[in-house]
C-alpha angles and dihedrals in degrees: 000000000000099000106145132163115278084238117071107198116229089208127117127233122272098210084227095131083195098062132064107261123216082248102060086055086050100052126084127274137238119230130180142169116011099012077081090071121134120247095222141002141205136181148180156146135214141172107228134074094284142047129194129198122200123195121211094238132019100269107242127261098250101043126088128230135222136192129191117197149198128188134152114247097248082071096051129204132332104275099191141345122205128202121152116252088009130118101199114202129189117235108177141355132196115193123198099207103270090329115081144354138207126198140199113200128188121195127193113194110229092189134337110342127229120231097234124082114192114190119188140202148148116265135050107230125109119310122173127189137172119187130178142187126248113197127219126283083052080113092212123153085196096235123140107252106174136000147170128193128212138177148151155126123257149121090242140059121289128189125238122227112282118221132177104214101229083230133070080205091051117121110220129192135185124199131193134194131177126178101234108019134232098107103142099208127201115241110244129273111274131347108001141159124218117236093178132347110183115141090218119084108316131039121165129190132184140196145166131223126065101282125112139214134240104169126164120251113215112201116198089198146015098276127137119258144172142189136197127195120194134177114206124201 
């Protein structure tokens, strides 16, 4: 990722190999883990024909966003979603048979973004969404780079797909749905922000490095559920 002091030294090198040289100072730096974290979040969840997410702050020009999301098939898929200056793009997408869906969006600000996200749909049954910013400086093309796919109905743990990003700068989230709630989750293997935890129906998680995830997820009941994992580069 191009993250660099804010100070450029004007120095030569010394040719000393055993001291730091004005141009390692200079050269960009490599971040992972948690330098991939959003700089801001927002979630939430409605029963009509239309959600809307409000940041706290217009995200700024330069950053990507990015919205994870959760409906039950009756509702169908997402048919639109509306930001100002904000060209919203769909990733990824798990479907449960007729059950439940999970979505990866992408959005590319074209100018000064508004706060407010409004996804539409169909139906009028429960949809969940949690979207964040990622400022500039994150170095992302925004291109899928690895995913795996999981889903299922039963009383005992199962495990989600497992992935390895190709990139230690890629920016990698995982999304889970169930129709009726009450899915405790495990977090995700090593540093990791929380999009959204809630144990009913969605909880997204995302991470960068190129590490992956495989979690357990523990069903209390027999509901349907899915997961999606995606690595974005």
């Amino acid at each position: 990722m191009p993250i660099r002091h804010a100070f450029i030294s004007p120095k030569i090198d010394t040719g000393d190999a055993t001291l730091l040289q004005p141009s390692h100072w200079a050269a960009d730096h490599i971040v992972t883990g948690s330098g991939m974290a959003p700089a801001q979040l927002v979630g939430t969840s409605v029963n009509s024909t239309s959600l809307v997410l409000t940041f706290g702050s217009s995200p700024s020009s330069t950053s990507m966003l990015f919205m994870g999301t959760s409906q039950l098939a009756a509702t169908g898929t997402i048919s639109s979603v509306v930001q100002t200056n904000v060209t919203w793009t769909k990733l990824h997408t798990n479907s449960q048979g007729t059950s439940i869906t999970v979505e990866l969006w992408r959005g590319v600000p074209t100018g000064a973004p508004g706060t407010t996200i409004t996804l539409s749909w169909t139906g009028t049954l429960n949809t969940y969404a949690a979207a964040g910013e990622w400022l500039t400086g994150h170095g992302l093309a925004g291109t899928v780079d690895k995913f795996a796919n999981a889903g299922g109905a039963a009383a005992t743990s199962q495990m989600t797909g497992f992935i390895k990003p190709s990139s230690a700068g890629a920016l990698t989230f995982a999304i889970y749905g169930c129709v009726n709630g009450t899915i405790p989750l495990r977090a995700p293997l090593g540093p990791f922000n929380a999009m959204s935890a809630s144990v009913f129906a969605l909880s997204a998680y995302c991470w960068g490095g190129a590490h992956g995830l495989m979690s357990g997820v523990a069903l209390q009941t027999s509901s349907i559920w899915a997961n999606a994992i995606v690595s974005i580069i």
